[in-house]
C-alpha positions in Angstrom: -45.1 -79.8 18.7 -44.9 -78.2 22.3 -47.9 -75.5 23.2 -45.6 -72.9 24.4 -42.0 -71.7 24.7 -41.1 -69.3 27.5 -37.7 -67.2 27.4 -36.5 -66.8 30.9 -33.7 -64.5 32.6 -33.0 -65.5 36.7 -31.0 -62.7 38.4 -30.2 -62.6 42.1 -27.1 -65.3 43.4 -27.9 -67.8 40.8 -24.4 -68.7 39.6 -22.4 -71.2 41.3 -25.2 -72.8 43.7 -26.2 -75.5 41.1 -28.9 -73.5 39.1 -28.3 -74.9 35.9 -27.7 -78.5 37.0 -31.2 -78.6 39.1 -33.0 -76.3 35.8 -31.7 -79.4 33.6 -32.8 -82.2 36.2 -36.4 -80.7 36.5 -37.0 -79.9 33.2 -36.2 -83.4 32.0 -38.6 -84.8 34.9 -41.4 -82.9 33.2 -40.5 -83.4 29.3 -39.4 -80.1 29.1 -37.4 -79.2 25.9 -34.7 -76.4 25.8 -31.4 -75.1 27.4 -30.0 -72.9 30.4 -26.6 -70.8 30.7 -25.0 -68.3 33.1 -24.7 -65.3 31.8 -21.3 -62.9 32.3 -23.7 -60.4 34.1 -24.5 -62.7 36.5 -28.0 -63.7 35.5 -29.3 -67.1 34.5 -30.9 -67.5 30.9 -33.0 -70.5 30.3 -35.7 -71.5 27.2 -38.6 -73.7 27.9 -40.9 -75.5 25.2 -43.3 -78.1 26.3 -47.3 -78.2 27.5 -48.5 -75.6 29.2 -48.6 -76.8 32.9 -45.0 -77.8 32.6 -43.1 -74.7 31.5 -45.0 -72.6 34.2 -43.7 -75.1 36.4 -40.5 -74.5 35.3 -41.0 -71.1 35.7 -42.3 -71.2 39.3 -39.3 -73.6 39.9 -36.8 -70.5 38.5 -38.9 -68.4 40.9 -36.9 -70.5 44.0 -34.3 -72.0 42.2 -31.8 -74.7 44.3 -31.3 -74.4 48.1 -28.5 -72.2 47.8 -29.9 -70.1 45.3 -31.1 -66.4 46.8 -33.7 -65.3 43.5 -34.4 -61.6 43.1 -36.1 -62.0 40.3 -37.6 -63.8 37.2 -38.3 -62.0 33.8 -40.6 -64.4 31.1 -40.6 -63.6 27.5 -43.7 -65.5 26.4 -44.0 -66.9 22.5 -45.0 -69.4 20.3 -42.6 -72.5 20.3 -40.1 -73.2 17.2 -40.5 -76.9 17.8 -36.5 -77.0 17.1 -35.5 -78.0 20.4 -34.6 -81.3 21.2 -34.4 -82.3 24.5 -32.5 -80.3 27.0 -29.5 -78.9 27.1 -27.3 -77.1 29.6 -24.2 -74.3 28.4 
C-alpha cells in the first residue's frame, strides 16, 4: 500500500510541450502509481500514490515540468491513498 496520494492540477503552457509524456517517464522511474491528462481548460491533472519522497518529487518535477513547458503554477490536493492504482497511466 503506497503512504500517500497527491491530486495535482499544472496550469501555465503545459499542453503540447510533452507534459504528460515526461509526467509518465518520471513517475515510472520512481515507482510512482497513477495517471495524468490535459484538461480542456488548458491545465494539466495528474494523481500520484507511492512513498513519500517520491510523489513530492513528482510534485517538485510538475513545479518545472519539460523544457518547453512555462509552469504558472501547481495546486496539490493531499490524501490518503486508495491503493487502486496500478501502475501509471497517461489519458
Amino acid at each position: 500500500m503506497p503512504d500517500t496520494r497527491a491530486h495535482v492540477f499544472v496550469t501555465g503552457e503545459v499542453q503540447h510541450v510533452h507534459f504528460r509524456d515526461n509526467t509518465h517517464e518520471t513517475a515510472r522511474a520512481h515507482g510512482v502509481e497513477g495517471w495524468v491528462r490535459n484538461l480542456d481548460d488548458g491545465r494539466v491533472e495528474a494523481v500520484f500514490e507511492g512513498s513519500e519522497g517520491d510523489v513530492e518529487t513528482l510534485i517538485d518535477w510538475c513545479r518545472r515540468g519539460p523544457v518547453e513547458a512555462d509552469v504558472d503554477g501547481v495546486v496539490v490536493e493531499e490524501g490518503d491513498p486508495e491503493g487502486d492504482l496500478d501502475g501509471f497511466e497517461k489519458h
